[in-house]
N, C-alpha and C positions, 0 to 999 in steps of 0.2 A: 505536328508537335510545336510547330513554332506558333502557332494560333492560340495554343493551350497557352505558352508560356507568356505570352501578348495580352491574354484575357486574365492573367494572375491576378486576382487581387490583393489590398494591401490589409495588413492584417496588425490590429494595434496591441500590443503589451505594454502592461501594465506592470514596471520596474519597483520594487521594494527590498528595501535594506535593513538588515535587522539589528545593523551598530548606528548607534547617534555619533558617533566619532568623527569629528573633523578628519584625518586622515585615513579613514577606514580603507581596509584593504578589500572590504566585501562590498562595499563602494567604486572601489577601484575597478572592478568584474565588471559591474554595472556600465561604468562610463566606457570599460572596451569596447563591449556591447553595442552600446550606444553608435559609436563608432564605425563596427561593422554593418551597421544596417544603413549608415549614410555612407560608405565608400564603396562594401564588397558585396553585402544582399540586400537585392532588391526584394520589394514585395511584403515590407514589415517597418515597421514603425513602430519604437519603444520609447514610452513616458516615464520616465522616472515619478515618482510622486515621494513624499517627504514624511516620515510619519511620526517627525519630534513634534509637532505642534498637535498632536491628538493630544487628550485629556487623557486620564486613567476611564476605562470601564466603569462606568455609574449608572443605571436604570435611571436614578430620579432626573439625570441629566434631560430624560425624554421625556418632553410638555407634549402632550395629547396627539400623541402616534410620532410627532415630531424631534427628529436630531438636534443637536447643536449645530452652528451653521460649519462649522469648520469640521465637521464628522459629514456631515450631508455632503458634504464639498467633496471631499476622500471616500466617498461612496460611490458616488454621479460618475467618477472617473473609473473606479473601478468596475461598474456596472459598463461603462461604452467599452471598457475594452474585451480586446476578443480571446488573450491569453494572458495568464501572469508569470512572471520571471524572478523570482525569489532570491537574494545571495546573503547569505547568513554565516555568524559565527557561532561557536559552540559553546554554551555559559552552562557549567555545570552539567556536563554529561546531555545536554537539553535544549530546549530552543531558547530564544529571547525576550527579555520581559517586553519591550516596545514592539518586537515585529507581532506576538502571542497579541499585545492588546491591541495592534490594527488589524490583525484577521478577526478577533471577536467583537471588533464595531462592524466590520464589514458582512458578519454572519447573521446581523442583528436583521429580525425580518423586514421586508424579504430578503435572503441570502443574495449578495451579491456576485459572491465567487459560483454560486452554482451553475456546473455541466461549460465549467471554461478548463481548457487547456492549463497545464502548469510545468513547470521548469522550476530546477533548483541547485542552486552551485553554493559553494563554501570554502572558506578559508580559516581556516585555527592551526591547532597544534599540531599532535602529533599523526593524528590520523582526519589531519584535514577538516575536521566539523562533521564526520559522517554521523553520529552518533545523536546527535539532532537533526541532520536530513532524515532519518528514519522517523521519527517523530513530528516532525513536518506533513508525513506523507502519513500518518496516522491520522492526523487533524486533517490532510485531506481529503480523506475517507468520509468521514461524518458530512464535510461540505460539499462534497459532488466534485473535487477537482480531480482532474483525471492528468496525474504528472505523467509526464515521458518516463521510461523506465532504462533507456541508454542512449547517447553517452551517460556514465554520472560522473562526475566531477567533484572531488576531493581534490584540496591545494594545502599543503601544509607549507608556508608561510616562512618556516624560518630554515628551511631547509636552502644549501647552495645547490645551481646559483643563485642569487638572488631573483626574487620572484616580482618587484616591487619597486619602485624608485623612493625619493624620500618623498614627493609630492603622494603616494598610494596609486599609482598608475602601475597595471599592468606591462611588464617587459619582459617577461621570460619569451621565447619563440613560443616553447614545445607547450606551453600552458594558453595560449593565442589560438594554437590550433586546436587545441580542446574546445574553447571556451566558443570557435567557430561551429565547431560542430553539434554544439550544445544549442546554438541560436537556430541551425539549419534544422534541427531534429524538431527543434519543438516549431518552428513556421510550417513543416510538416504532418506535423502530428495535428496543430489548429484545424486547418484545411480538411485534412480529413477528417476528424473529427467534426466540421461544418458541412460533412457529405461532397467537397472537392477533392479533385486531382488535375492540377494544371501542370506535373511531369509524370508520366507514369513510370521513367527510367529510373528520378533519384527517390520518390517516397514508396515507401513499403507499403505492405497492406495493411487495412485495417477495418476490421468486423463493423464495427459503427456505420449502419448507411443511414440516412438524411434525402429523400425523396429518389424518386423511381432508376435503376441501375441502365446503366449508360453503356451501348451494344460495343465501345470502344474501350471504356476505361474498365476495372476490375471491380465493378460494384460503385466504382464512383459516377462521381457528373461531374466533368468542368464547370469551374464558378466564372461570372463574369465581374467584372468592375461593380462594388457595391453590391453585389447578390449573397456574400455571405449571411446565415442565416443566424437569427435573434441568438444569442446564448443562452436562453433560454423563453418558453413561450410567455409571452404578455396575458397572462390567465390566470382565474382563481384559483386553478389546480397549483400553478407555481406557489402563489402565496401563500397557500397551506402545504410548502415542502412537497409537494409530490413531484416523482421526474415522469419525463414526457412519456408518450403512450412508445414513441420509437424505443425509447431503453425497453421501459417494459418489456416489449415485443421481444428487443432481441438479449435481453436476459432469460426470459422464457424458455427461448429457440437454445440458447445455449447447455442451460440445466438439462434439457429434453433430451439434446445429442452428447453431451455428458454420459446421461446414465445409457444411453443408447451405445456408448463404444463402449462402457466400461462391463457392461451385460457381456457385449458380442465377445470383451478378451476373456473372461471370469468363463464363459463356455467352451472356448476353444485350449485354455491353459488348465482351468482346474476343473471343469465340468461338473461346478455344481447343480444344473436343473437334473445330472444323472445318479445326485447324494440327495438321500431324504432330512434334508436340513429347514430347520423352521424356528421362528422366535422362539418356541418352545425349548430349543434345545441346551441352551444353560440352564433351565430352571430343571429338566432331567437330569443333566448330568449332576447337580448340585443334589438332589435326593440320592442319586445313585451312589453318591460321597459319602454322605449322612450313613444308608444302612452301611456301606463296605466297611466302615470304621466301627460301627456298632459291634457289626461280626468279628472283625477283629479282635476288639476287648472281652468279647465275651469266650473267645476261642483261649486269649490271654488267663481269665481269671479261671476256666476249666482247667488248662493243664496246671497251675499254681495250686489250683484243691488236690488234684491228682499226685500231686509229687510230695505233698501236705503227707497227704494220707501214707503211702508207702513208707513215706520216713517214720511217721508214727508206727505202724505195723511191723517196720524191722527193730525201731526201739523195743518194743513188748517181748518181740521171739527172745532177743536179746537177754531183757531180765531173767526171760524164761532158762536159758540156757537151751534152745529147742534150734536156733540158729546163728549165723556168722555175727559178728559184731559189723553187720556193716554201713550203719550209719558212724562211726568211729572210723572205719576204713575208707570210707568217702568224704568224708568233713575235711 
C-alpha cells in the first residue's frame, strides 16, 4: 500500500469562477482549495485561470481555424489539465453570463473539456446556487464532463454564522470540511477515471477501466509518476466529437446487462414470457373499445324505440277506452 501511495501521481485542475467580483465569495471556495492542496492533499495541483479577460462568443473572432490569442491561451491550459473545478453563483434561477461564455470558447472544436473529470460548489442565496449547479451539469452532458455526483456542496452565504470574512475568504469550520471533501472526491474520481487506484482503502469503485485489470486493485492499475493517460485520444476520431472505443465498449456492456437484469426481475415478479403479450396488444385493445361502445349505443337507441312504441300503444288503447290510462299514471 505504501508503494501505491508513493507512486500517486499528481493530477492538475483547472479552477473557474463564474463571478468577476473582486470580492467573490465563489472565489473565496476557490482559493480554500487552493490552500488544501498545498498544506493538507497531496497528489493535485489547482490553476485558478481568470475568465474576465475572454471576449464575448463571436465566430468571426476565428481567422482560418484560428483563436484570438487570449482564447487560445484559456484553452492550452484547459486542454493540459486533467480535471476542472467549477464555483459558481446563481443569476436568475441559472448559470452565469461570463462562466456560460468560457465553457463555449472552451467547447469550440476540438472540445477541450472533453472525457475530464468535474467538480462543482456554489454559493448564493437561499438554497445556495443549486439551481444552476443543475444546469451546469446539463451543459456537462453535451461536453463529455463526467462531474462527481457526491459530496455536492450548496453554501448559502448569508446564513449565521458567518460563512466569509470581509476579504471573501472562507472561515466557517463546518463548510472547510465540506469543501475538503469535495477536493478529495474529485482527485478520486480523476484517477480512476484515468484507469488508476494508488489507495484502494479511500476511493470507491468505478465502472470506467482504462487498460488491462490489475490482479491486486478492483479493475484498476496503479498509475505511476506522469503515467496518467491523455484526456482524451490525440486522433481524428476526437476532432470529429466521437468518444473513445473504451466508453463505447463499456456503454455497450452496460445497456446489454441493463436489459439482462431487468428481463431476469420482469420473469421472476410478473412473468410475463408466461402472458401472450406483444406490440400488438394496444392496437387490440383499442379496436376491442371501438366495437364495446358501438354495441353499447346501439343497445341504447333499441330500448328508447322500445319504450317509444309502448307509450304510444297505451295512448291509442286509451282513446279507445279499451284500457288503463296509463301513460297519465306513469308521467
Amino acid at each position: 500500500m505504501e508503494a501505491l501511495a508513493a507512486a500517486k501521481p499528481v493530477i492538475k485542475v483547472a479552477a473557474l469562477c463564474g463571478s468577476l467580483r473582486e470580492g467573490s465569495y465563489n472565489r473565496g471556495l476557490l482559493r480554500y482549495a487552493m490552500e488544501l492542496t498545498k498544506e493538507e492533499i497531496d497528489g493535485i495541483q489547482i490553476d485558478y485561470i481568470d475568465i474576465s479577460p475572454l471576449p464575448m462568443l463571436n465566430t468571426d473572432l476565428e481567422v482560418d481555424g484560428k483563436y484570438p490569442p487570449v482564447v487560445e491561451a484559456f484553452r492550452q491550459r484547459i486542454l493540459v489539465a486533467d480535471s476542472i473545478l467549477f464555483a459558481s453563483p446563481e443569476y436568475n434561477y441559472s448559470v452565469t453570463g461570463p462562466l456560460k461564455n468560457a465553457i463555449d470558447w472552451a467547447s469550440r472544436s476540438p472540445n477541450v473539456f472533453a472525457n475530464k473529470a468535474a467538480a462543482i460548489v456554489s454559493v448564493a442565496g437561499s438554497l445556495g446556487g443549486a439551481r444552476a449547479q443543475y444546469h451546469y451539469r446539463q451543459i456537462g452532458v453535451y461536453l463529455d464532463l463526467h462531474f462527481i455526483n457526491k459530496p455536492e456542496f450548496f453554501l448559502n452565504a448569508y446564513e449565521s454564522p458567518a460563512k466569509f470574512d470581509s476579504d471573501g475568504n472562507l472561515i466557517d469550520p463546518a463548510s472547510k470540511k465540506r469543501m475538503k471533501k469535495v477536493v478529495l472526491a474529485l482527485q478520486a474520481f480523476t484517477l480512476q477515471l484515468r484507469g488508476c487506484n494508488f489507495n484502494l482503502s479511500t476511493t470507491s469503485e468505478f465502472p470506467r477501466q482504462i487498460g488491462r485489470l490489475s490482479e491486486e486493485g478492483h479493475g484498476l492499475t496503479p498509475c505511476t509518476e506522469g503515467s496518467l493517460a491523455p484526456p482524451f485520444p490525440a486522433s481524428t476520431r476526437y476532432k470529429l466529437g466521437r468518444t473513445s472505443e473504451t466508453y463505447d465498449w463499456y456503454d455497450l456492456e452496460t445497456c446489454n446487462n441493463e436489459r439482462s437484469v431487468l428481463s431476469q426481475f420482469q420473469d421472476e415478479h410478473f412473468r410475463l414470457k408466461n402472458k401472450r403479450y406483444t406490440p400488438n396488444a394496444r392496437e387490440r385493445m383499442h379496436k376491442f373499445g371501438l366495437v364495446a361502445s358501438w354495441v353499447f349505443f346501439l343497445i341504447v337507441i333499441m330500448l328508447n324505440y322500445r319504450v317509444n312504441s309502448i307509450e304510444d300503444a297505451c295512448c291509442k288503447r286509451n282513446v279507445l277506452g279499451r284500457s288503463l290510462d296509463l301513460w297519465v299514471a306513469y308521467s
